[in-house]
Every structure is written in structure tokens, then in C-alpha cells.
N, CA, C and O atoms as a printed pandas DataFrame, in Angstrom:
     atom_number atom_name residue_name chain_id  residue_number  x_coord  y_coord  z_coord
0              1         N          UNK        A               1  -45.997  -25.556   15.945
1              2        CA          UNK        A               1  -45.125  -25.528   17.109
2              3         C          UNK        A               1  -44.649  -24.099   17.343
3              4         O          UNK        A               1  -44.044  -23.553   16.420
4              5         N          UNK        A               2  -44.828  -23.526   18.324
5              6        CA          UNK        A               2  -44.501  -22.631   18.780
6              7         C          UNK        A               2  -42.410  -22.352   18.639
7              8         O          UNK        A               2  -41.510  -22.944   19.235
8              9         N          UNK        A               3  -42.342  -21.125   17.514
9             10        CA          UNK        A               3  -40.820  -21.003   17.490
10            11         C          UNK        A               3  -39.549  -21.187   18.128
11            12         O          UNK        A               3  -38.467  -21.773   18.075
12            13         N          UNK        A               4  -40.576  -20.011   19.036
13            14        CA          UNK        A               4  -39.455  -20.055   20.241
14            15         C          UNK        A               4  -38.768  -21.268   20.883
15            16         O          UNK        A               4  -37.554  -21.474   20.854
16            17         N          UNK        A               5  -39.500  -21.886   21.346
17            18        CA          UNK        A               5  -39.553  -23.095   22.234
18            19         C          UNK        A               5  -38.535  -24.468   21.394
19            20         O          UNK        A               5  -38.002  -25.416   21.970
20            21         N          UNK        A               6  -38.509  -24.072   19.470
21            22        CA          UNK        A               6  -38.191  -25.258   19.087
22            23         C          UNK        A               6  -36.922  -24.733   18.618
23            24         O          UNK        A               6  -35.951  -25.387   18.239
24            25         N          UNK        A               7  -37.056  -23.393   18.694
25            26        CA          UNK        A               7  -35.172  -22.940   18.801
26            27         C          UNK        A               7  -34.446  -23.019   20.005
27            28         O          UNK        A               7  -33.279  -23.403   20.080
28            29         N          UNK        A               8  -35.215  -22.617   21.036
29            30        CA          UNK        A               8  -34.184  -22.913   22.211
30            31         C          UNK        A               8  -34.031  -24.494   22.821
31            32         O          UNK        A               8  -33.124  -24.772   23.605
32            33         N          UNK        A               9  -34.859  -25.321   22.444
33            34        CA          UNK        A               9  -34.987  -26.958   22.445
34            35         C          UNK        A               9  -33.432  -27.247   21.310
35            36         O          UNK        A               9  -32.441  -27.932   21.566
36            37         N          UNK        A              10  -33.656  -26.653   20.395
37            38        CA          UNK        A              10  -32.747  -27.321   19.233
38            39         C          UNK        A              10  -31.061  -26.872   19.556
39            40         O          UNK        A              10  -30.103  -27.545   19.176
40            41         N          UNK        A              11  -30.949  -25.410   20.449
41            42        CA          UNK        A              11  -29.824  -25.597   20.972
42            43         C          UNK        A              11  -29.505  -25.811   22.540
43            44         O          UNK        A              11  -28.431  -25.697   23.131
44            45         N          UNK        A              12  -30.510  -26.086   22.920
45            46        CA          UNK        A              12  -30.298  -26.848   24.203
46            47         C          UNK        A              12  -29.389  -27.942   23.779
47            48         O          UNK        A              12  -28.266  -28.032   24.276
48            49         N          UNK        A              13  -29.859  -28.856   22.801
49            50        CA          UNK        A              13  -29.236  -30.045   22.717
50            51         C          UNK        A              13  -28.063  -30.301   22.199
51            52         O          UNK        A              13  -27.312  -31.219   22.529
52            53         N          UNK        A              14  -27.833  -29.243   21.127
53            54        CA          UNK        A              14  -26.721  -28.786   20.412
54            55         C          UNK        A              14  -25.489  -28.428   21.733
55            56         O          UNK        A              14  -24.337  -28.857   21.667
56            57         N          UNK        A              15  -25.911  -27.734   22.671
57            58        CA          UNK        A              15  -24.663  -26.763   23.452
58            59         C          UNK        A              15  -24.659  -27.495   24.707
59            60         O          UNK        A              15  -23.624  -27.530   25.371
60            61         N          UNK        A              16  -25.707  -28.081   25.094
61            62        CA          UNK        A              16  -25.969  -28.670   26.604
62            63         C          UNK        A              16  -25.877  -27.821   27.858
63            64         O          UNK        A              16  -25.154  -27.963   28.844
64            65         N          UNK        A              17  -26.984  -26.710   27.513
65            66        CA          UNK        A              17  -26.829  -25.297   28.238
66            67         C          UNK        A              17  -27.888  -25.208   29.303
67            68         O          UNK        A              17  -28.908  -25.864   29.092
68            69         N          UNK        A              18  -27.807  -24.430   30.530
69            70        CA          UNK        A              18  -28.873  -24.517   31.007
70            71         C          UNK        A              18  -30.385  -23.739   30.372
71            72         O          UNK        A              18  -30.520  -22.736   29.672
72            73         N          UNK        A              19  -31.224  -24.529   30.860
73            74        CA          UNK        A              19  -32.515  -24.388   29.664
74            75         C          UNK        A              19  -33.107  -22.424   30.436
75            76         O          UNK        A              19  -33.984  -21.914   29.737
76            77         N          UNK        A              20  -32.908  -22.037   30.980
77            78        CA          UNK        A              20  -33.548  -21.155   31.707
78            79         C          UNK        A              20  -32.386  -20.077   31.303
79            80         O          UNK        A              20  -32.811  -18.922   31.259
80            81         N          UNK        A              21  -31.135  -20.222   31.028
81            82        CA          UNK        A              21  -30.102  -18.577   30.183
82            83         C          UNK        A              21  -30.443  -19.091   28.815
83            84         O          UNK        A              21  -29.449  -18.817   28.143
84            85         N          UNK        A              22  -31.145  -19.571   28.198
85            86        CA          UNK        A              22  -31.426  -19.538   26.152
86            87         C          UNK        A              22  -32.589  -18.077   26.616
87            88         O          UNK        A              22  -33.786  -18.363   26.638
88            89         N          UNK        A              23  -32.346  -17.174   26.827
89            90        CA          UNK        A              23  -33.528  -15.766   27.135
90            91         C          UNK        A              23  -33.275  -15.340   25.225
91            92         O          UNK        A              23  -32.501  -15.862   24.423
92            93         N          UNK        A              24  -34.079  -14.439   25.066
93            94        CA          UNK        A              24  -34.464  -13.810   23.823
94            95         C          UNK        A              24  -32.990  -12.808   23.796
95            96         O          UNK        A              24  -32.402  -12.594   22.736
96            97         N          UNK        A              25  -32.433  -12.154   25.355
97            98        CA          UNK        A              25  -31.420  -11.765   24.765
98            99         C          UNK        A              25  -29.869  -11.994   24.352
99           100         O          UNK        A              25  -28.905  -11.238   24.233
100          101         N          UNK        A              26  -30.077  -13.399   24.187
101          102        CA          UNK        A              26  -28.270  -13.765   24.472
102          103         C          UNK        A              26  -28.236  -13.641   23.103
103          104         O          UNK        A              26  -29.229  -13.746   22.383
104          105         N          UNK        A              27  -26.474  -13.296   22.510
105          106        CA          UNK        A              27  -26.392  -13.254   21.707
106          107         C          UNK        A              27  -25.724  -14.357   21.515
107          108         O          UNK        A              27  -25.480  -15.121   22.449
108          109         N          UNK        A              28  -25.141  -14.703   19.626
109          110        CA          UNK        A              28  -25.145  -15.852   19.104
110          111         C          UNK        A              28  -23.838  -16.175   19.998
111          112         O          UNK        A              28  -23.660  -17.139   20.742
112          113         N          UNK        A              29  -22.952  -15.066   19.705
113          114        CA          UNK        A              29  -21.392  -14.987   20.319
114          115         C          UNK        A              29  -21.400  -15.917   21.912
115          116         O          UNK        A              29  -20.766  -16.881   22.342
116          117         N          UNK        A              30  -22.435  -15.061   22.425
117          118        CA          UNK        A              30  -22.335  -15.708   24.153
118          119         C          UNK        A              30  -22.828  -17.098   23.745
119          120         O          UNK        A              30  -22.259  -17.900   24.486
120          121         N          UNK        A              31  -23.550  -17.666   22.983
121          122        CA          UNK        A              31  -23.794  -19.049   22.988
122          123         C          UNK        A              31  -22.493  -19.823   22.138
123          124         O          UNK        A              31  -22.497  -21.054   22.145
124          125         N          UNK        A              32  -21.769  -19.351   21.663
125          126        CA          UNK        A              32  -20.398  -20.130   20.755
126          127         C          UNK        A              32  -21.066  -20.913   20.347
127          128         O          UNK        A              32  -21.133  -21.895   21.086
128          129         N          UNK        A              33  -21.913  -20.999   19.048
129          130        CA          UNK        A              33  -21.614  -21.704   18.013
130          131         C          UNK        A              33  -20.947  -21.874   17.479
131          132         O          UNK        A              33  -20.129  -20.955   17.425
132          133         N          UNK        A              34  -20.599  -23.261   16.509
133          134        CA          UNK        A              34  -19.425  -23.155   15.845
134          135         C          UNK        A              34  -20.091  -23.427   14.518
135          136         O          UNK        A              34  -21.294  -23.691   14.500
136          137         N          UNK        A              35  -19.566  -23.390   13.692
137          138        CA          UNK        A              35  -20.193  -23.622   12.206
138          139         C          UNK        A              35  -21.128  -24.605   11.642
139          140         O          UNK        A              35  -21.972  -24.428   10.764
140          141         N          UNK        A              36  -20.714  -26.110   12.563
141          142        CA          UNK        A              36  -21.457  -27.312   12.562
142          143         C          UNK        A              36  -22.712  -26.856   13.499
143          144         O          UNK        A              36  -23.799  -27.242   13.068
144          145         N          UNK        A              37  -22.742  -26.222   14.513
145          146        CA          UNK        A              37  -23.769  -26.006   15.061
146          147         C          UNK        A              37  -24.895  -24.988   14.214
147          148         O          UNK        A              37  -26.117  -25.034   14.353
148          149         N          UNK        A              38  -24.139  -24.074   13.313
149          150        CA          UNK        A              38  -25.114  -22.749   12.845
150          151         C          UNK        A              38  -25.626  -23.961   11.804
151          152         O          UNK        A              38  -26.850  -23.929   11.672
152          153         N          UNK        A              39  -25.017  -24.943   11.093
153          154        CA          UNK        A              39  -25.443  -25.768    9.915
154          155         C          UNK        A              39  -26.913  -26.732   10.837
155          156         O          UNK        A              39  -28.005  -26.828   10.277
156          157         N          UNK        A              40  -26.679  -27.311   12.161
157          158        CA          UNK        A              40  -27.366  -28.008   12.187
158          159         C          UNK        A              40  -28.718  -27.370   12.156
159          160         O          UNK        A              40  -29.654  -27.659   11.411
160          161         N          UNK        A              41  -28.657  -26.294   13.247
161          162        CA          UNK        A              41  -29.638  -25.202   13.480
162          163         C          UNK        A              41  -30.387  -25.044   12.689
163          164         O          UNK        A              41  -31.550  -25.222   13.052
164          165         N          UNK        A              42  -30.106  -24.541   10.866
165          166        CA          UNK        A              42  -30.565  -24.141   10.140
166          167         C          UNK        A              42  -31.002  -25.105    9.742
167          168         O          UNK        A              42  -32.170  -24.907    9.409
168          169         N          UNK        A              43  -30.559  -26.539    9.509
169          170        CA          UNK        A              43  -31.412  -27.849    9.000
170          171         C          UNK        A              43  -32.367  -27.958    9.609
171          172         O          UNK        A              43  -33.369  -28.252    8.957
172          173         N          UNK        A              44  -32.513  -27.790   11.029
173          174        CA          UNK        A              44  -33.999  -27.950   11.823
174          175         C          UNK        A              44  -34.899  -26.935   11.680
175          176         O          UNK        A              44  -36.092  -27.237   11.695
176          177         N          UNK        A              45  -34.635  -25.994   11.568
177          178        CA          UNK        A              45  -35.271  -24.996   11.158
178          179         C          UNK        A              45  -36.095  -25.145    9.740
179          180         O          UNK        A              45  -37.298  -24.959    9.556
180          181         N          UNK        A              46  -35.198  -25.494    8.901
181          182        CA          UNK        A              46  -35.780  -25.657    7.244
182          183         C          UNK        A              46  -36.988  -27.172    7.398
183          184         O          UNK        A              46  -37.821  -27.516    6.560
184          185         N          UNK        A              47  -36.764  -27.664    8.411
185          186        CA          UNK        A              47  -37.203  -29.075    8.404
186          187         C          UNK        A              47  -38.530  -28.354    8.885
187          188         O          UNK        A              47  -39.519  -28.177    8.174
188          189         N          UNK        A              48  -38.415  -28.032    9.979
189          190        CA          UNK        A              48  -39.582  -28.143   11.078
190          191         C          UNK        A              48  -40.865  -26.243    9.967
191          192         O          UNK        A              48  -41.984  -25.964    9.536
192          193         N          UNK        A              49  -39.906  -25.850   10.090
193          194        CA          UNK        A              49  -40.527  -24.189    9.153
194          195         C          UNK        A              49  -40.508  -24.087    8.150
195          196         O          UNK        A              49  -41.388  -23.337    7.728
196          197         N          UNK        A              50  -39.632  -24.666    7.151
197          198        CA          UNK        A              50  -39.592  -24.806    5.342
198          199         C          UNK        A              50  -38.764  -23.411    5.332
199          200         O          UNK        A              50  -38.629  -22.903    4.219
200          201         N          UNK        A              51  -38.257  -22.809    6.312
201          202        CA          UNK        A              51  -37.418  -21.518    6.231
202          203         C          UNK        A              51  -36.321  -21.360    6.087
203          204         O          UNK        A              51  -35.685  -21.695    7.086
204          205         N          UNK        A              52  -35.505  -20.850    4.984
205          206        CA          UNK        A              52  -34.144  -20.991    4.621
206          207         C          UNK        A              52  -33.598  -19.860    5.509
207          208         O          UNK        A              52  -34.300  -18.862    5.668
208          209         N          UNK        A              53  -32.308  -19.953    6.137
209          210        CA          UNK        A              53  -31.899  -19.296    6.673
210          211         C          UNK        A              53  -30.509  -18.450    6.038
211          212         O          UNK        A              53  -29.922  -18.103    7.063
212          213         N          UNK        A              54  -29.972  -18.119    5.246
213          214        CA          UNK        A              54  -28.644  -17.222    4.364
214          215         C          UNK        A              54  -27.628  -17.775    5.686
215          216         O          UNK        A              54  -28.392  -18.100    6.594
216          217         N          UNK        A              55  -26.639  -17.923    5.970
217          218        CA          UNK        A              55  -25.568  -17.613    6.524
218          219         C          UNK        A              55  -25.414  -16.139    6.922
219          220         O          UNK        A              55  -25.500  -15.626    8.038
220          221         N          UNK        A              56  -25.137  -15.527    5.590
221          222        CA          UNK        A              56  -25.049  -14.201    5.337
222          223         C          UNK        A              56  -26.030  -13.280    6.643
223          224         O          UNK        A              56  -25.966  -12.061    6.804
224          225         N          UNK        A              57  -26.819  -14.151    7.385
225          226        CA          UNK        A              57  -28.041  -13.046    7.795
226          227         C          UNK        A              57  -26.881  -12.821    9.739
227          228         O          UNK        A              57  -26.753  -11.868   10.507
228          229         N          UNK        A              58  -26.470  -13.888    9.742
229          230        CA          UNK        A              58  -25.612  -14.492   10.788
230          231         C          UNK        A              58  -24.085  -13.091   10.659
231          232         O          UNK        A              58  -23.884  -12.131   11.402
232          233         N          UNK        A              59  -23.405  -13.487    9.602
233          234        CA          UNK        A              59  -22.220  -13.088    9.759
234          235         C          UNK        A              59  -22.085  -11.466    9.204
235          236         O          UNK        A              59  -21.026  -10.973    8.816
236          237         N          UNK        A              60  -23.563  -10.667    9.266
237          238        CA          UNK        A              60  -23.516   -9.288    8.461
238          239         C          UNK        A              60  -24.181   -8.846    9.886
239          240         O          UNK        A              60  -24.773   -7.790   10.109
240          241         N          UNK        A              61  -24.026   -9.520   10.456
241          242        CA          UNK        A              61  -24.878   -9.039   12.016
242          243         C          UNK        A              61  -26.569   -8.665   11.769
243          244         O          UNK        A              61  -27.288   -8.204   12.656
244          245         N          UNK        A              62  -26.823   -8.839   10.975
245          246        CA          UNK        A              62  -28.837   -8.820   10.595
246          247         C          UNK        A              62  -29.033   -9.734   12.513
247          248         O          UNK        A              62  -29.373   -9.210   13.574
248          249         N          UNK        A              63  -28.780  -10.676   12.319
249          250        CA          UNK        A              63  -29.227  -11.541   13.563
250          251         C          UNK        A              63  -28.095  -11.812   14.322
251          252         O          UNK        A              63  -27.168  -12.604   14.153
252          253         N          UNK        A              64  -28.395  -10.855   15.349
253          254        CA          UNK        A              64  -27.573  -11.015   16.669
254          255         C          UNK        A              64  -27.988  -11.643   17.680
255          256         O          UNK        A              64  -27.170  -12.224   18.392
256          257         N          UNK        A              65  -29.447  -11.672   17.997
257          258        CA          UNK        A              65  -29.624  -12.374   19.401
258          259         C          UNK        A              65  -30.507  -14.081   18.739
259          260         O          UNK        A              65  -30.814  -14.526   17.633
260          261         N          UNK        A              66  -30.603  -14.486   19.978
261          262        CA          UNK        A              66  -31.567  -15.380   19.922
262          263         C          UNK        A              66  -32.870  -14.682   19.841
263          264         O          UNK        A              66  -33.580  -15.455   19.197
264          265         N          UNK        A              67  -33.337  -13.978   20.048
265          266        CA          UNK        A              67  -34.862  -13.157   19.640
266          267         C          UNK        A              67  -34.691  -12.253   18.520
267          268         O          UNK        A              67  -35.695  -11.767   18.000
268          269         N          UNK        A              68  -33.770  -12.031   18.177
269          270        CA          UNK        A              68  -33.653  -11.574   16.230
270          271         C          UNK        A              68  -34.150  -12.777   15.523
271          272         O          UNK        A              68  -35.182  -12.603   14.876
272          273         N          UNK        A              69  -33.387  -14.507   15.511
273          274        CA          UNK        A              69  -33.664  -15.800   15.068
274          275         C          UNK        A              69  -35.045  -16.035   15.196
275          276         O          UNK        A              69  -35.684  -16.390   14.207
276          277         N          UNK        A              70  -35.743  -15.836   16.610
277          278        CA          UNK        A              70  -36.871  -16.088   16.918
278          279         C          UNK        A              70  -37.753  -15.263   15.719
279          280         O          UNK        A              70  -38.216  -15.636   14.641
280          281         N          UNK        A              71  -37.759  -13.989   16.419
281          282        CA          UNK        A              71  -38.635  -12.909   15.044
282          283         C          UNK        A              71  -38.458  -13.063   13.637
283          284         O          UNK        A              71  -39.337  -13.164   12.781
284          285         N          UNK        A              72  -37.106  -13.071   13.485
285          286        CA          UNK        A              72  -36.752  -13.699   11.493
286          287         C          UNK        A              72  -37.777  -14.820   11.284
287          288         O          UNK        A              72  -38.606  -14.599   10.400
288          289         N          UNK        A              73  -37.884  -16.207   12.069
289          290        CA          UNK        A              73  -38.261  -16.900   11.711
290          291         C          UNK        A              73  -39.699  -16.832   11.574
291          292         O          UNK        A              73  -40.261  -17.094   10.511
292          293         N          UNK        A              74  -40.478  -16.387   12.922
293          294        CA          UNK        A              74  -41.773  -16.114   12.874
294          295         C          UNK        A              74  -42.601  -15.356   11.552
295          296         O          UNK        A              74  -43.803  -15.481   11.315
296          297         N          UNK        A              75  -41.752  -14.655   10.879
297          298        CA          UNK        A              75  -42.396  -13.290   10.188
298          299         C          UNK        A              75  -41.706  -14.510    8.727
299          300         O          UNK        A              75  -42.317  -14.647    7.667
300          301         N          UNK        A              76  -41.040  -14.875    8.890
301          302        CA          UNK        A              76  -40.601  -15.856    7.531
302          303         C          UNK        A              76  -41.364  -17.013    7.399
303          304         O          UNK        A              76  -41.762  -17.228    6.254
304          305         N          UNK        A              77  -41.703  -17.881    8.328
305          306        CA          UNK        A              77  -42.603  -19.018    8.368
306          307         C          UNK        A              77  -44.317  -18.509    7.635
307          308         O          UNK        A              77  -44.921  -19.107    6.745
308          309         N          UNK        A              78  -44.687  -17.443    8.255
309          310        CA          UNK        A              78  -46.177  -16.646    7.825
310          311         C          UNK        A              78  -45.996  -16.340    5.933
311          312         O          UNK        A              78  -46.927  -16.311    5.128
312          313         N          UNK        A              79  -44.276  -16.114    5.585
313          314        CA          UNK        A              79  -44.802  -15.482    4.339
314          315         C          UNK        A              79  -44.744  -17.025    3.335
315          316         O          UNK        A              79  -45.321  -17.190    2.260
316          317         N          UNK        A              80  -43.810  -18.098    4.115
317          318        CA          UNK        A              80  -44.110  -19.230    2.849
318          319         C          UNK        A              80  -45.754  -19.659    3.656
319          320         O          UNK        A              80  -46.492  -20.144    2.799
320          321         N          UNK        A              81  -46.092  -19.622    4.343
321          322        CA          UNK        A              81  -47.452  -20.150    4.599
322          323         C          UNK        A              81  -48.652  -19.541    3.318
323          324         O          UNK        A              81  -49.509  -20.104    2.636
324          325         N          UNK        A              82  -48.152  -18.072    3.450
325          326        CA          UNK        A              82  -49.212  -17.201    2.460
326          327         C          UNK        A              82  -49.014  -17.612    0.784
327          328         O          UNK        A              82  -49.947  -17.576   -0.018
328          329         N          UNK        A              83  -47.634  -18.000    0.444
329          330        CA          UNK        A              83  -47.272  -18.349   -0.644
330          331         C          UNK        A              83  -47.862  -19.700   -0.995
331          332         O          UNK        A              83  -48.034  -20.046   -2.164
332          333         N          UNK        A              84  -48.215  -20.575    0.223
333          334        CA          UNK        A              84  -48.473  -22.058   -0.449
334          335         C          UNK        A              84  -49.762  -22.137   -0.339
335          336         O          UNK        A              84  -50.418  -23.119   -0.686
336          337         N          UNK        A              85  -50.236  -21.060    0.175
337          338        CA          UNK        A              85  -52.397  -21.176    0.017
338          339         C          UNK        A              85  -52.669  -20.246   -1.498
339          340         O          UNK        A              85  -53.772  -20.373   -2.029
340          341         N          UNK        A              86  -51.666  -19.363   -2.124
341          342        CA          UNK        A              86  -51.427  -18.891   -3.511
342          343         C          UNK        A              86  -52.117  -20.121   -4.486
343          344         O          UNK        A              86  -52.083  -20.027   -5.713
């Protein structure tokens, strides 16, 4: 499944936002998550990618936009892929 599409799907539903402002550049702030939301996020994520996400990557500013999340995940999904054909 294409990343992008299943992060901005996963807080579409979470925020009930219009589907066309989730762009690569909003940041987390302009979307107000709240803590239950960064938790659910990251469960779908680990579900759907096997990709753990730190908190820490969130609140040290590493990932500010929705296209920081996007790229983290993409480049993280490829390295457990390479690890489980090991």
C-alpha cells in the first residue's frame, strides 16, 4: 500500500478533515493531534508497516510535517523489509 495515501486515510478519520488540506506540508501542530490520536496513528502504522514509531521522533521536532512521517516511514518500512529476507 502506498504510504502516503494510508497516512493521510488514517488521519482523515482520526480528525474528520478535509481530504484535499492532509498536503505533505502541514505540520503536526496545524493538524492538533492530541496524544490519543499520535497513539492511534502509530498503532496503524506498526500494523499496516511493522514500523515502530519513538514518540521521541514527534516531540524533538525530527518530524514536523506530514511528509517528514511520510519519508520516515517509507525509508523505515524498506530497512525491516531488507532485515526479514536476512
Amino acid at each position: 500500500m502506498d504510504v502516503g495515501a494510508f497516512v493521510k486515510a488514517a488521519i482523515f478519520e482520526l480528525k474528520d478533515m478535509e481530504e484535499s488540506s492532509l498536503v505533505p506540508e502541514l505540520t503536526f501542530e496545524q493538524l492538533e493531534l492530541d496524544s490519543l490520536d499520535y497513539v492511534e496513528v502509530k498503532l496503524r502504522i506498526k500494523r499496516e508497516f511493522k514500523v515502530e514509531l519513538d514518540s521521541g521522533l514527534f516531540t524533538s521536532g525530527e518530524l514536523k510535517t506530514l511528509g517528514d512521517l511520510i519519508s520516515y516511514i517509507e525509508v523505515a518500512k524498506d530497512k525491516v523489509a531488507e532485515t526479514q529476507q536476512v
